[in-house]
Structures are given as C-alpha cells and as structure tokens.
TORLOSE-207422 format. One record per residue (C-alpha): x, z, y. Coordinates in steps of 0.1 Angstrom, whole numbers, plus 5000, padded with zeros to 4 digits. Example, Ala and Ser with C-alpha at 12.3 -4.5 7.8 and 13.67 -1.06 7.14 Angstrom:
2
512350784955 513750714989 
***
This chain:
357
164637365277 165537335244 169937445240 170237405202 168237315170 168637355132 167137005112 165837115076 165736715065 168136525083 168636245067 164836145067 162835925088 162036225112 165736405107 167136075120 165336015149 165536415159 169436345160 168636055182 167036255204 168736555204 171836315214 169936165244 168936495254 172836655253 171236925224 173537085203 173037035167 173837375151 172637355113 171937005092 170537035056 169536735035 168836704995 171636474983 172336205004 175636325012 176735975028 174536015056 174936315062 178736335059 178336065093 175836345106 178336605106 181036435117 179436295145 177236615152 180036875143 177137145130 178837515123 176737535093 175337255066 173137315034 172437065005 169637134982 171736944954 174337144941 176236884927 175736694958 177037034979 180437014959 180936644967 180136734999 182536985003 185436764985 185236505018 185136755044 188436945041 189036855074 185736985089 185237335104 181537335090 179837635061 178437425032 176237645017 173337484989 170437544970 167237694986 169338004999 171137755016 167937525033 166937945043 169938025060 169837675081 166337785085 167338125099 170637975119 170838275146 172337955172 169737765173 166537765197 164137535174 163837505137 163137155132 161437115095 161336775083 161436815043 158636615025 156836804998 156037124988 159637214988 159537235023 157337575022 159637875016 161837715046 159137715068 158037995058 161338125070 161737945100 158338135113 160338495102 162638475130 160238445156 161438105169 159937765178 159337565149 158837205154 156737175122 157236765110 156136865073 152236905069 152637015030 152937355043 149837425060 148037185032 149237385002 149537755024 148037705055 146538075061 149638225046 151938015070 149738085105 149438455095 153038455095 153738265123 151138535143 153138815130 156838735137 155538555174 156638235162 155737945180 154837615157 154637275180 153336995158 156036665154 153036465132 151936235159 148436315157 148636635158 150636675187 148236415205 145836675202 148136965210 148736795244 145236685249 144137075243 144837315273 146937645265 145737885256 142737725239 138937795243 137637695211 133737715225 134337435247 135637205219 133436985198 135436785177 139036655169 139636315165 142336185141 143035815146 144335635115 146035295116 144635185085 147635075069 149134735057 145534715037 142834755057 139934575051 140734505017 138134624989 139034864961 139334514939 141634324958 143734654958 144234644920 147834454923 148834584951 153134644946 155034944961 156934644981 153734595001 152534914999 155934985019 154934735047 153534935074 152234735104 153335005128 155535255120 158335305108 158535615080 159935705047 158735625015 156135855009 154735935039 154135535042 152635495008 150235805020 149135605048 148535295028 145935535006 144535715036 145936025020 147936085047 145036135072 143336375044 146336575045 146236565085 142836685087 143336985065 146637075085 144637025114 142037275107 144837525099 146637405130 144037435161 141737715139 138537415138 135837405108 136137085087 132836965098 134636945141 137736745123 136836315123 139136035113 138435695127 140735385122 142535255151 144934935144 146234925173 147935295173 148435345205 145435655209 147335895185 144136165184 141836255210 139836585215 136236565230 135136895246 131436985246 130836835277 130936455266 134236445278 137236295253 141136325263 143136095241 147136095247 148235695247 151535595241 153535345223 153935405183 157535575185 157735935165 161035985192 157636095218 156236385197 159836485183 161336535219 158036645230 158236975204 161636985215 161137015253 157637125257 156037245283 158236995301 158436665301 161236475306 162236065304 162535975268 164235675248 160035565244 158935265257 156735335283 152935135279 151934805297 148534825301 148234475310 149434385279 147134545256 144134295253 141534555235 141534875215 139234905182 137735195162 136435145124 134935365104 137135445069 136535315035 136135605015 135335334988 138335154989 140235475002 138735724980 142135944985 140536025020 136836165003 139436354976 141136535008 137836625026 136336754992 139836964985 139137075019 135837195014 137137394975 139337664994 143237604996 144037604958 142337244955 144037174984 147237264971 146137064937 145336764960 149136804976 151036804946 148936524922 149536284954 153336344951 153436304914 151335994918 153335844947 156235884929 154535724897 153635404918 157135364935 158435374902 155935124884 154435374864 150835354876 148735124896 148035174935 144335214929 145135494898 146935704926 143635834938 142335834899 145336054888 144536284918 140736334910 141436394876 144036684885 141236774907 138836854883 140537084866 140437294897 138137624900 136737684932 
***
C-alpha cells in the first residue's frame, strides 16, 4: 500500500482528484508542483502540508513564497524544481499529471529513481515512447497507467504478460459532445461547446482532444509503447455510454473488458494501490439501470485527427512527436479564437507534411 506520493500537476483535473483520493485513503502528500496557479495551490499546501513545492513559473514561485511565510514547506521553481518533486526521496509514487510535452524530462526523472510512476500524461510515450520504456527497464521502475483506458487494459491483462496469447487491444472512445455530426456541421463549432463533454469531466485540452478524436490517436500510440503491441493489434471503437473503458481480446475469442462508472478517482487510486483493491469514493454500477451498451465505428471523415495519429504512428516517433506538438499549438489556437475547430486537424496535417520518415 501506497505511504506517500509526489503530484507533478496538482492543480489539474487529474492533480485534484489525486488529492481527493490520496485524502480518502490517509496518503501523505510529500511534494506538490503546479505551473502558476498559485491560488490553488496555496489551499493545496495548506491543507496538504507538503515538505517540498515546485512552480514552473518563476514569477509565480516568488508570489508563492511571499504568502507562505508561515508554512514549513521548500519552494523551489523552474524545471529543476518539477525534477526535484519528481525525485522527492519521501515519496512511494510519482504521480505525473502535466499536460504537454513539458511533462517529459519529469517523467523521465521520475522513472531514474526506480519508483512507481503513476503515468496520467500520454505526451511522454507519444513524443519518446522507446526512450521513456527503455528507461523505465533500466532503473526498475514501475509505470501503472492513470489514462482510463489504458489502465482498463492493464487490469484486463494478467501479470506478467504473454503477448502470444493476445490479439488485439481495444480502446473505447466516447465520441465526444459531436458525434454523429459530419465534417460540415463541424465548421462553427465554438470552444464553449467543444468544452461540453457528455461524460467526463477534464481540463481544457484534454476535452477539446476528445472532441477531435485526437485524444484516442494519442492513446493508441501510448498504447503500443505501453503493453509492447504492433499498431495493426491496437482498435478504437466508439462507446457512448463509457462505461467499457478498453477491453483486451486474447487469441482464443475471448474479450475481458473492465466496467465501471466514468469517474478518473477508479484508475487514479487504482495506480495508487495496485495490486490491491480497496473501496473507493466510485460509485459502484447498477446493472439494472443500464438499458443497452453500443459500439460505432469512428469517423475518420469527420475526425480526420484520428487517421493523422494512426498515420504518425505508422512514420516512426518523430511524426509522432510532430503530431503531439501541432495538436497543442492548434488546441490552443481554437480556445483562443484563432482557428476554426475543423482547421485543428488542417493545421496538424500540414505540420505533418513537413515530416521525413
């Protein structure tokens, strides 16, 4: 059982739900980092009492440091900072929850000291994913997947893994607030509804990724990296319902799909506490009231973001990189009105095209 964790990103989506957890579960939070949002976090330390605390902002760090005269916590910033919550000797699991490719070199360091890393960030194995396994391998670092898909599959997949009695992995996609909708009726699409998941809820990019499919292109090529599987034994299928979060089927016919109710508290205390399992603050399922589950096929049409992935995928892991950091320039272009929702996936083929295999 988990005793203490380190949060790289705690004032995200996933940072803020690991504190819940780690409260329900009496965990002791020993290191906090965060970018700028120093209000949040401020209430984070005070409530979590963390020996040491790193902001990415410098600017941020100093204001940070002017309110908490009366703290006994190390403020330390910049990316040496993120490193040294990455490396905090207290902890038992690095939790790494940064979006982007910033969160690479404090993965990266994470997987140095040998520890658990509950790994809630798939830029890292998208942009440096035989880099960051080999280095996990070497230092005898464990990595438990906190994307709810991928640890669907890591708990349908027995341990240690036969890969020759494994067909295929099966990444179910909710579809986002616009599914169904043709690539036309897409053209005036706002960030406001973009934001409007039907079932989760996530930060900003992360949810516009889902609205493009992006986010399951990403998945797949972490996946591969992930579970060592060929592209071509990785399939997404749309599921509305999101309650099958990925299934595995083995060579035999047989499929084992983990159910549960759309809550990323399940996978985060699942990385957390694995191989045990112990009650959580997730709702459990009524299976009497779920009237039917659905599977679609994606709309690469519509969706072309998802074809962009599995072609990046298919290039070698510099498009793939490419493919990472086009979608965060153009997710940050549409949240700020700069560019359509339908030239997200335009701006991203272009960049891709520049690529060399």
């Amino acid at each position: 059982m988990t005793k203490a964790i380190a949060i790289l990103g705690s004032t995200g989506s996933i940072g803020r739900q690991t504190l819940e957890v780690a409260e329900f579960l009496s965990i002791k939070v020993n290191a906090l980092s965060a970018d700028k949002n120093i209000n949040l976090l401020e209430k984070q330390i005070r409530k979590f009492t963390p020996e040491l605390v790193a902001v990415y902002d410098e600017a941020a760090a100093d204001d940070l440091k002017s309110r908490l005269g009366d703290v006994n916590a190390r403020i330390v910033q910049g990316m040496g900072g993120l490193i040294e919550v990455a490396q905090c000797s207290g902890a038992d699991v690095i939790v790494t929850a940064i979006a982007g490719q910033a969160g690479l070199k404090p993965t990266l360091a994470a997987l140095e000291t040998g520890k658990r890393v509950a790994l809630a960030n798939k830029e890292p194995l998208v942009c440096a994913g035989e880099l960051v396994m080999r280095i996990a391998k070497k230092h005898g670092a464990e990595i438990i997947p906190v994307d709810s898909e991928h640890s669907a599959i890591f708990q349908c997949l027995p341990h240690p893994v036969n890969h020759a009695n494994i067909r295929r992995l099966i990444l179910t996609a909710s579809g986002g607030p616009f599914r169904g909708k043709s690539r036309k009726e897409l053209e005036d699409i706002t960030p406001e509804q973009a934001l409007l998941h039907p079932n989760w809820n996530m930060g900003k990019k992360i949810t516009i990724d889902s609205a493009t499919l992006m986010n399951k292109g990403l998945e797949l090529i972490e996946a591969m990296h992930l579970f060592s599987m060929r592209l071509d034994q990785i399939d997404v299928v749309i599921h509305p319902e999101s309650i099958i979060h990925s299934m595995v089927e083995f060579n035999d016919g047989s499929t084992i799909a983990q159910l549960s109710n759309p809550d990323m508290r399940q996978p985060i205390q699942y990385a957390l506490t694995y191989p045990d399992r112990l009650p959580s603050l997730t709702k459990p399922l009524d299976f009497t009231q779920l009237s039917k589950l659905t599977f679609e096929k994606p709309d690469m049409e519509a969706f072309p973001c998802l074809r962009l992935a599995y072609e990046a995928a298919k290039t070698g892991e510099k498009a793939c990189a490419a493919l990472n950091k086009a979608n965060e320039e153009a997710v940050d272009l549409f949240l700020n009105g700069k560019i359509t929702f339908n030239e997200i996936s335009e701006f991203i083929e272009k960049a891709l095209n520049y690529v060399q295999p």
